[in-house]
C-alpha positions in Angstrom: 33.2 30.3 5.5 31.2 33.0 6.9 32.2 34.9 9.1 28.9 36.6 10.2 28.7 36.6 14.6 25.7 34.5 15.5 22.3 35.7 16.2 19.2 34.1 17.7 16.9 33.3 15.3 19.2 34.0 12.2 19.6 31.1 9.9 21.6 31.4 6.3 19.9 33.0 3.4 20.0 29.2 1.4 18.2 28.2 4.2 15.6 31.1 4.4 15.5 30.8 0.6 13.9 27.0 1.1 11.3 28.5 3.9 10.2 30.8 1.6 9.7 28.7 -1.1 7.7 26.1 1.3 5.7 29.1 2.1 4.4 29.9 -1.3 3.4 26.2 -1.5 6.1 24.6 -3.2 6.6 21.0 -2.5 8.9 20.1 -5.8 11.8 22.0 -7.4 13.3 20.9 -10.8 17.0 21.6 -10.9 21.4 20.8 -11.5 22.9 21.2 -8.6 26.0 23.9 -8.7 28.4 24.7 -6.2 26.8 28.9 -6.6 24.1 27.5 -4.4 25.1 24.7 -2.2 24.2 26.9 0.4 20.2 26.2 -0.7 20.8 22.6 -1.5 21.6 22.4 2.3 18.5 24.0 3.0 16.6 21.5 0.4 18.4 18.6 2.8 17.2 20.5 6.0 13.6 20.5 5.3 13.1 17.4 3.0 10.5 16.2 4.7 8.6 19.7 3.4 10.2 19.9 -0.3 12.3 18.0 -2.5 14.4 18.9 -5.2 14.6 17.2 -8.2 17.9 16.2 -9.7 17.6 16.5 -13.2 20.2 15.3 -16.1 21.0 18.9 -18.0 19.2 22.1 -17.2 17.6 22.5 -20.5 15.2 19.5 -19.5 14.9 21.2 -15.3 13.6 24.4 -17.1 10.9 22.1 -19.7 10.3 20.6 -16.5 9.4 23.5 -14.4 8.0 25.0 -17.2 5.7 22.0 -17.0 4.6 21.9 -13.1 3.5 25.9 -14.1 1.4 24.6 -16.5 0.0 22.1 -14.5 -0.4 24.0 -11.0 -1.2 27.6 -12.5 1.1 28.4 -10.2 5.3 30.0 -10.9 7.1 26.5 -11.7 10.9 26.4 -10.2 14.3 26.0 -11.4 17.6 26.2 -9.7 20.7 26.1 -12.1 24.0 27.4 -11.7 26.0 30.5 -13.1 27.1 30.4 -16.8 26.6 26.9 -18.2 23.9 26.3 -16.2 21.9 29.7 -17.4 22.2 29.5 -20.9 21.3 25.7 -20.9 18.0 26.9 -18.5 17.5 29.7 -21.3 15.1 27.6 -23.3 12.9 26.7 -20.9 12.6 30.3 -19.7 11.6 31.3 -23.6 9.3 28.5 -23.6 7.5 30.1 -20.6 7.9 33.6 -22.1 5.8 33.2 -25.0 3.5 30.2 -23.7 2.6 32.4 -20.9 3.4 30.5 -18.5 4.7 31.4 -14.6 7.6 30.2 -13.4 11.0 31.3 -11.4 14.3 30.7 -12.5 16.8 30.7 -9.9 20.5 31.1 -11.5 23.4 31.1 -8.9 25.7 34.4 -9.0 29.7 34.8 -8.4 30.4 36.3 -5.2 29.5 40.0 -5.0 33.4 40.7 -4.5 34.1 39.0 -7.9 32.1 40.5 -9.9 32.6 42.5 -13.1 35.7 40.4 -13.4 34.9 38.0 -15.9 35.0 35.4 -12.8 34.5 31.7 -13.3 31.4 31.3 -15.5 30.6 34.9 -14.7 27.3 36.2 -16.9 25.0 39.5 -16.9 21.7 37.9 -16.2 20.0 41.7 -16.5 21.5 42.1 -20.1 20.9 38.0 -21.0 17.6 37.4 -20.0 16.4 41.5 -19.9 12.7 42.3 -19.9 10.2 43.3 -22.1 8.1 42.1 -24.7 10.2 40.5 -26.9 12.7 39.1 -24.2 12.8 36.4 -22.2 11.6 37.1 -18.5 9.1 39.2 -17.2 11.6 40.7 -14.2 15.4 39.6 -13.6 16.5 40.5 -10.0 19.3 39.8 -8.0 19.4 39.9 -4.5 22.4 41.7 -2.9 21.3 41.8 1.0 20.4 38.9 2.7 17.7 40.5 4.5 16.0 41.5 1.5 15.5 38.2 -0.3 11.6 37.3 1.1 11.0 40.6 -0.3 12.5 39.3 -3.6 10.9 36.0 -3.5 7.1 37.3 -2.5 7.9 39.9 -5.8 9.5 36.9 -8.0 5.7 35.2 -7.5 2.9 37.8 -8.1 5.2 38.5 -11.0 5.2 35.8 -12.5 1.4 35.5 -11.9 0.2 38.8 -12.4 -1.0 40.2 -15.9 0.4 38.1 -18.5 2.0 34.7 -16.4 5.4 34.6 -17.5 8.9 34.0 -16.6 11.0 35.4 -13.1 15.0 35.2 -13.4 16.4 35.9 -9.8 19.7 35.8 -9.4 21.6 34.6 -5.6 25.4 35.9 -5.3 27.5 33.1 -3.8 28.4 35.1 -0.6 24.9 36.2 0.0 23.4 32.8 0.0 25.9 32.1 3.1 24.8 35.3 5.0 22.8 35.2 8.6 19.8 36.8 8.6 16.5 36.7 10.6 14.0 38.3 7.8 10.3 36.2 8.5 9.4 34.7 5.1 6.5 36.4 3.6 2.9 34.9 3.3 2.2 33.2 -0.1 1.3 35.2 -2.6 -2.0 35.5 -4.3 -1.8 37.4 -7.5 -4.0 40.6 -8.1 -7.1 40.0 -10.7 -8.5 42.4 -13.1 -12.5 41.8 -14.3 -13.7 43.6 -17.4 -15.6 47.1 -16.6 -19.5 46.8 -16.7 -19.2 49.3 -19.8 -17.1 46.2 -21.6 -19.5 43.9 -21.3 -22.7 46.0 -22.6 -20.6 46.7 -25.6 -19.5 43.3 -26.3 -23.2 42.2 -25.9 -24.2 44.8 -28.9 -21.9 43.8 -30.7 -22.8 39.7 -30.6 -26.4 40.7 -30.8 -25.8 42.3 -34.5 -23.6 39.2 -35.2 -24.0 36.9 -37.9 -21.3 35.0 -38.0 -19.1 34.8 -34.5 -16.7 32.9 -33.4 -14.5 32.9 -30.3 -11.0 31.7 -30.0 -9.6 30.8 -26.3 -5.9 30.8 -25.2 -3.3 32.1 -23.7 -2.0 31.6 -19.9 -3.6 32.3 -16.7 -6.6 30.0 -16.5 -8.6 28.1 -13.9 -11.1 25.6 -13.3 -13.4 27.5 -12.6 -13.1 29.8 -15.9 -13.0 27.5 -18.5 -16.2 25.8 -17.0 -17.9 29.1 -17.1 -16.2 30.1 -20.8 -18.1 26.5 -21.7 -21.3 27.7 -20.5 -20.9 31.4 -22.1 -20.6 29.5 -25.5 -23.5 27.4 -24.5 -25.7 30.4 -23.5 -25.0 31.8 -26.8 -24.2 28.7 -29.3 -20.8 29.8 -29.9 -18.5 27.6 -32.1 -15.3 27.9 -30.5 -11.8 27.2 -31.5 -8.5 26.8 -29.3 -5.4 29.0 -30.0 -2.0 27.1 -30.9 -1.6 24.4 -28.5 -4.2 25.8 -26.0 -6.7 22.6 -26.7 -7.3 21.4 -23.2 -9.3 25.2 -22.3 -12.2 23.8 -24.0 -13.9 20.5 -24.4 -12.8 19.1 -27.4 -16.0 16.3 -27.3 -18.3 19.1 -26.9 -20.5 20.0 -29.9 -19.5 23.6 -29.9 -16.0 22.4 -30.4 -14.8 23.8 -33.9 -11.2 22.3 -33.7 -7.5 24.1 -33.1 -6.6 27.2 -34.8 -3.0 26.5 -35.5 -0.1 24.6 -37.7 -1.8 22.5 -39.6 -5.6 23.8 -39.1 -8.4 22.4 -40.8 -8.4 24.0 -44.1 -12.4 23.9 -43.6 -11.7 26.1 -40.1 -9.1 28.4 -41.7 -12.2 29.3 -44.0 -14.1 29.8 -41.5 -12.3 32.1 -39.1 -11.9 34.3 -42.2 -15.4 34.4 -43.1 -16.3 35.4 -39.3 -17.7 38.4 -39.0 -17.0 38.8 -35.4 -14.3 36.7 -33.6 -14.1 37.1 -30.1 -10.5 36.0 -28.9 -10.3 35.4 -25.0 -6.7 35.4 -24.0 -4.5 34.3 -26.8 -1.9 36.9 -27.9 -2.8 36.3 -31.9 0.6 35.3 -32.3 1.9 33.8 -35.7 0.5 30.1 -35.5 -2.5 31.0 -34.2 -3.2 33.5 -37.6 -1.8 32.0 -40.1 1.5 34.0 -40.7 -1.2 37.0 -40.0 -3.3 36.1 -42.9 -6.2 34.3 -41.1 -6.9 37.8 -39.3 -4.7 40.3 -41.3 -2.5 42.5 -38.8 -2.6 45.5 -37.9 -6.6 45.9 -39.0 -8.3 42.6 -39.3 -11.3 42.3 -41.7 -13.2 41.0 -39.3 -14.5 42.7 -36.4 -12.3 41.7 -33.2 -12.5 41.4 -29.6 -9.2 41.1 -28.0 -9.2 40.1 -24.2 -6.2 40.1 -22.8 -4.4 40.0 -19.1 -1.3 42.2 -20.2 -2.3 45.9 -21.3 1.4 45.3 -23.8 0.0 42.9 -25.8 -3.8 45.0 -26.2 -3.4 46.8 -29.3 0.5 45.4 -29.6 0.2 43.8 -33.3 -3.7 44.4 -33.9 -6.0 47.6 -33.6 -9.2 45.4 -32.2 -12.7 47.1 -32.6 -12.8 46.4 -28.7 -10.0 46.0 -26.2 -10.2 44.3 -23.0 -8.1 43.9 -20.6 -9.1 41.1 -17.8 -7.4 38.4 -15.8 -8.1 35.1 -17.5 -9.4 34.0 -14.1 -12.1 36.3 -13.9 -13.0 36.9 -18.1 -15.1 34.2 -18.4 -16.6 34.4 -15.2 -17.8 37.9 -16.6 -18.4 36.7 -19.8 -21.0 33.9 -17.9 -23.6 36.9 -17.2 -24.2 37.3 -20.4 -27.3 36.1 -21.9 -28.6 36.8 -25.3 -32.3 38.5 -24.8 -34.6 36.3 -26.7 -32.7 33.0 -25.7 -30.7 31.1 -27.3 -33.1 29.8 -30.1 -33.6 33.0 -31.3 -30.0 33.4 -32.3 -29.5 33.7 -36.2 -26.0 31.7 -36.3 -27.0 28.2 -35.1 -26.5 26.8 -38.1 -23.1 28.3 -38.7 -22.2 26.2 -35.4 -23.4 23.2 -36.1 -21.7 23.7 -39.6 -18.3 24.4 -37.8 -18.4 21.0 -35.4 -19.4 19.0 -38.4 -16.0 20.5 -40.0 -14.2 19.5 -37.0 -15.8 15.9 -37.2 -14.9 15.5 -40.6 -11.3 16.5 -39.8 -11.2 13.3 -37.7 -11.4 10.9 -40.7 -8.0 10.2 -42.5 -6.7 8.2 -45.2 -5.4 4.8 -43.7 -1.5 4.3 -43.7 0.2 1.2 -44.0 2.2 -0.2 -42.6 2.1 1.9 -39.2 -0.5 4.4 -39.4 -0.5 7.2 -36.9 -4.1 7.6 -36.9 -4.9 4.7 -35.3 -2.3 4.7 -33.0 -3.7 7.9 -31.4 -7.1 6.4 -31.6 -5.6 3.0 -29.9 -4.3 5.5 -26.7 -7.7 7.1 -26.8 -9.6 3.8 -26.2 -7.2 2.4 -23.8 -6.1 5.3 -21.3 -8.7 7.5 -19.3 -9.5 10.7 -21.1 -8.0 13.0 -18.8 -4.7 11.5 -19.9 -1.8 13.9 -20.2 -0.5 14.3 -23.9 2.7 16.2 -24.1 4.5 16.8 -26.9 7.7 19.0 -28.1 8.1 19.9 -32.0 7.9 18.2 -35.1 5.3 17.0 -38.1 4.7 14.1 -36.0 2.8 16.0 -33.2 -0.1 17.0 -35.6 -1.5 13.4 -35.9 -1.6 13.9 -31.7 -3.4 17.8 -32.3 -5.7 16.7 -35.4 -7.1 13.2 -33.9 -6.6 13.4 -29.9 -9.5 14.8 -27.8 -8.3 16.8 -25.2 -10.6 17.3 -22.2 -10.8 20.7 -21.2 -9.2 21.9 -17.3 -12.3 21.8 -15.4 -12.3 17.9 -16.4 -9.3 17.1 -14.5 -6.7 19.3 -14.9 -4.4 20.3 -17.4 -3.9 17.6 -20.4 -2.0 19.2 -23.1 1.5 20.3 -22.5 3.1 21.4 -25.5 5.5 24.5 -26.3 3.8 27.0 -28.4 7.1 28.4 -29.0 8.0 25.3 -30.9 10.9 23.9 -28.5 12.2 20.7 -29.8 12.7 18.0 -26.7 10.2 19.7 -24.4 7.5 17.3 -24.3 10.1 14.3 -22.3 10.4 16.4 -19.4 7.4 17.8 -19.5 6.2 14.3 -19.0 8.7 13.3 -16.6 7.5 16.7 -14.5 3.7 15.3 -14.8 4.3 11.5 -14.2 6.4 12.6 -11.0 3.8 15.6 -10.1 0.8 13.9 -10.4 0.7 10.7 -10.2 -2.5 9.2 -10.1 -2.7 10.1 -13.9 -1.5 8.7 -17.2 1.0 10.7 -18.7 1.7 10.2 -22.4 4.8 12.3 -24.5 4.3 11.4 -28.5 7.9 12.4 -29.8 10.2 12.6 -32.9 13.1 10.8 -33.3 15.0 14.3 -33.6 13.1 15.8 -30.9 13.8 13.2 -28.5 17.2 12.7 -28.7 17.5 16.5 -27.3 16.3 15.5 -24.0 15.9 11.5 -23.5 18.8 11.5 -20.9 16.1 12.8 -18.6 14.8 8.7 -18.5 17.1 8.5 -15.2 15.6 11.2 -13.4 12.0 9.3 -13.9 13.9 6.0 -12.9 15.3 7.7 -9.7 12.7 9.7 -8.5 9.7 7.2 -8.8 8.0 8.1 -12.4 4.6 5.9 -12.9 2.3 5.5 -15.3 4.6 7.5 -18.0 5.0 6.6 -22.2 6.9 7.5 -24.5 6.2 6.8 -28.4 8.9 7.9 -30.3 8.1 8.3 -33.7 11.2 7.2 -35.8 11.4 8.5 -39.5 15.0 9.2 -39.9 15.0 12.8 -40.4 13.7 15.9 -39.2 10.2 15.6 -40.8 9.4 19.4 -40.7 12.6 20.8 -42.2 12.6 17.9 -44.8 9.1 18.9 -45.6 10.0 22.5 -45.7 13.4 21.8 -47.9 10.7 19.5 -50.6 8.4 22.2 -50.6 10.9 25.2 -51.2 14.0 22.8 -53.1 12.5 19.9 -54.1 14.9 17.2 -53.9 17.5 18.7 -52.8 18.1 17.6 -49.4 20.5 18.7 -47.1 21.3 18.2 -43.5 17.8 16.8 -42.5 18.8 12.9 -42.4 19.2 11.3 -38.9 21.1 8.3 -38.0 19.3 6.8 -35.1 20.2 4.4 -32.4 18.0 1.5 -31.5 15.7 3.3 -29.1 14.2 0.2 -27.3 17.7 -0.9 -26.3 18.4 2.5 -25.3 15.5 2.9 -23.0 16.1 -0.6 -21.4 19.4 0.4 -20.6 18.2 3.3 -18.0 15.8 0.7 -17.0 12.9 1.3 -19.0 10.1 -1.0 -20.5 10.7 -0.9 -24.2 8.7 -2.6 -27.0 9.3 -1.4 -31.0 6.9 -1.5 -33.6 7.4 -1.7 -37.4 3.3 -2.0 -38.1 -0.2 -0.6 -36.6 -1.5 -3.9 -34.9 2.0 -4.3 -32.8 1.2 -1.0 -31.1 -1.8 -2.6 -28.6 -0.3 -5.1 -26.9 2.6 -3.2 -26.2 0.1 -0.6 -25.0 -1.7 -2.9 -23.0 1.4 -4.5 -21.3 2.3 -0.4 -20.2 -1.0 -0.2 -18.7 -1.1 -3.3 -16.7 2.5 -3.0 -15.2 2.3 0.9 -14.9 6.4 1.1 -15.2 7.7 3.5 -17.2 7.4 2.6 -20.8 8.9 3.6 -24.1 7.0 2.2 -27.8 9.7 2.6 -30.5 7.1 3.2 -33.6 9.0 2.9 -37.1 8.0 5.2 -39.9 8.5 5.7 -43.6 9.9 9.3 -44.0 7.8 9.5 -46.7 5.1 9.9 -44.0 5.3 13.5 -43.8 2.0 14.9 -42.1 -1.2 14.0 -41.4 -2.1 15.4 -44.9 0.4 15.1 -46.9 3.7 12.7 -48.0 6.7 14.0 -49.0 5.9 12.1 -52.2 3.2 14.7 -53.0 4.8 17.5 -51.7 7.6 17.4 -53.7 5.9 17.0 -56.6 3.6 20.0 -56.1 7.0 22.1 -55.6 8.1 21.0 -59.2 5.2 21.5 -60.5 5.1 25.1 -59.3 8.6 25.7 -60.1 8.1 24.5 -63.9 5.0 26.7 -63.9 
């Protein structure tokens, strides 16, 4: 117990922990409880009225979770886990939120300070496990020793994670602290510093579109608003624009709008792969021009692009990181676009020699939409059947897996200025994010449909989570699990690198319908394409929390290919 005298106006650091959190806005906290910090769980009970926490089932689906409410608020999601265990379980919702850009606060609970460097119970070095930088996985990692000192901590913790690049804040709460009297007044909430291109920037950028021929912008990365993707919709507009989305970025621009080129990512339109090559100027706002967004660095070749490149970018680490850009920029992505906006090519936009180069790269994109049919359960027309049935600023989340490109390819995603965010998906490629990411929108926001497409291998990692939407009140949420029997990419890989040699890929699957009903679910399963609507349809009118058990031929690889054909090509290539 503590043993700290009484003072007026002194309440435990747990408890001034919670205040400060309320203070910054936070209503909702994703987390497993852990006896490190039952000192703030008794401050969650003593202002419930203000916040709640959120019990989850493992940490690994709290951190998808809060990973998901930064997405969707803009502002630093939160996570409270315990020491140990509890860290490295949170770890992969932290890297998720490193390399999506994304802000958010994990909270870890510490040994007592007297303990440690002991190897205590569950004892961990957050500073050397989670350690900052570029390549790691959290923007700061702090750990607050004094009690009077932690809404110093926590007011840092949040323009970190906001400021710049978003990203990921590991604090760290010693036991013994936690329990400590103090009367330190929680600090206001925080609103993060911006940074607007220089007038110089934009004069340049305007000479260089004005001698384009063939431009063509690429938006991504974290950090957006309203308010910026509207005014990056009417920069393209000003200036006929085709415009592509970076790896799993698709809800920063209208995907219905005929400027709309498609998503420059796994599985891109071969016809939009050719295209970003052949640019002469691409103009990317925000993404970092990570792997999937370039193709492996082929689609703009690293370090010196043959294209000419504008990079705008929040961090100055990333600016000149992995390519030498003909321009550099660095701006908030608040304020970019907003910049950006002023612009206004001279002789209007008619007078622009690229017009048909845009209307070429839509009608690429609209082409992309047709597909082969499948029988008997074709994913095209399921995404299509969600389309005409749910409103279109439906959430769509997704983790990894082949099976999330039908969703990417054929889904229109309606950009954030249209009602908020709709895609949630991991660009770092985190199998069994998009359950909890679902669970964090259905129980977030619910006056809208929330819909996670999963694999059969990808849900299994975080399903459990189905009791905390059962106890917390989850609405409007669907799951479609896409059953196959395998893990579709790494069987697609293993036929395209060994054909026919397959090894450790296979799944053994329980029935997933019966496994959903038994937390409490809806459940319907479906074997062919017609069976998926009135299962749909009975969601919809009930609004309970749903799951569609779709049943799939593995031979069903991608929305291009089957493993049939890929297999084939391999030996074909191999004998040749």
């Amino acid at each position: 117990m503590n043993s700290s005298p009484q003072r007026a106006g002194a309440r435990s650091a747990g408890h001034v922990l919670v205040e400060a959190l309320i203070e910054q806005g936070v209503d909702t906290v994703f987390g497993v409880p852990g006896e490190s910090f039952l000192a703030v769980l008794d401050g969650f009970h003593e202002h419930r009225e203000r916040i709640r926490f959120i019990a989850c089932r493992q940490e690994g689906g709290a951190s998808f979770m809060a990973e998901a409410q930064g997405k969707l608020s803009g502002r630093p999601g939160i996570c409270f886990v315990t020491r140990g265990p509890g860290a490295t379980n949170a770890s992969i919702g932290l890297h998720t939120a490193f390399q999506d850009s994304t802000p958010m606060i994990l909270f870890i609970g510490q040994v007592a300070s007297d303990q440690r460097d002991r190897e205590a119970f569950q004892e961990v070095d957050y500073r050397q496990m989670f350690g900052p930088g570029t390549l790691g996985m959290a923007k700061w990692v702090g750990e607050i020793q004094d009690a009077d000192r932690l809404p110093e901590y926590v007011a840092r913790a949040f323009h970190t994670a906001m400021q710049g690049r978003p990203g990921p804040v590991v604090l760290v709460l010693p036991e013994d602290m936690l329990t400590e009297l103090t009367e330190a007044p929680v600090l206001p909430r925080a609103k993060p510093a911006v940074a607007w291109p220089a007038p110089s920037d934009l004069v340049e950028l305007q000479a260089r579109l004005e001698a384009a021929q063939r431009p063509f912008v690429i938006a991504g990365g974290g950090g957006w608003t309203a308010e910026s993707t509207a005014a990056l919709q009417d920069f393209a507009h000003a200036w006929q624009l085709p415009v592509g989305c970076a790896f799993r970025f698709q809800d920063l621009y209208d995907n219905r709008d005929p400027l709309y080129a498609g998503d420059v990512g796994i599985g891109i339109n071969p016809a939009l792969a050719k295209r970003v090559s052949e640019a002469d100027l691409i103009i990317a706002i925000g993404p970092r021009l990570g792997e999937m967004t370039t193709g492996g660095y082929t689609l703009l070749k690293a370090p010196r692009p043959s294209q000419q490149l504008v990079h705008i970018h929040a961090g100055p680490e990333e600016l000149g990181r992995v390519y030498a850009a003909d321009q550099m920029i660095q701006s908030s992505m608040s304020t970019a676009a907003l910049a950006l906006q002023q612009l206004r090519p001279p002789g209007g936009a008619q007078e622009l020699g690229w017009l048909d180069w845009t209307r070429e790269a839509h009608a690429d994109y609209q082409r992309n939409q047709q597909a082969q049919p499948v029988s008997p359960m074709d994913m095209t027309e399921v995404i299509r059947t969600f389309d005409r049935l749910l409103p279109a600023e439906t959430v769509f989340t997704n983790g990894a897996g082949n099976y999330s490109g039908w969703l990417h390819r054929f889904h229109r995603y309606t950009a954030l200025h249209q009602g908020g965010r709709s895609q949630l998906a991991p660009t770092s490629g985190a199998m069994g994010y998009g359950f909890p990411a679902a669970v964090a929108a259905s129980l977030l926001q619910q006056d809208r449909w929330v819909v996670n497409i999963a694999g059969d291998g990808d849900f299994l990692m975080t399903g459990q989570e189905m009791a905390t939407a059962m106890a917390h009140g989850a609405r409007r949420l669907i799951c479609v699990v896409v059953d196959n029997g395998t893990y579709g990419t790494i069987r697609m890989h293993q036929e395209r690198e060994y054909p026919g040699r397959v090894s450790g890929s296979d799944l053994h699957n329980p029935d997933f319908a019966a496994m959903a009903r038994a937390f409490g679910w809806q459940a319907f399963s479906a074997e062919r394409t017609e069976e998926v609507e009135p299962a749909l349809r009975q969601a919809v009118a009930t609004q309970l929390p749903t799951l569609l058990h779709l049943k799939l031929s593995a031979d069903v690889s991608t929305s291009r290919a089957t493993l049939t054909g890929i297999r084939e090509a391999a030996r074909k290539r191999l004998a040749g």
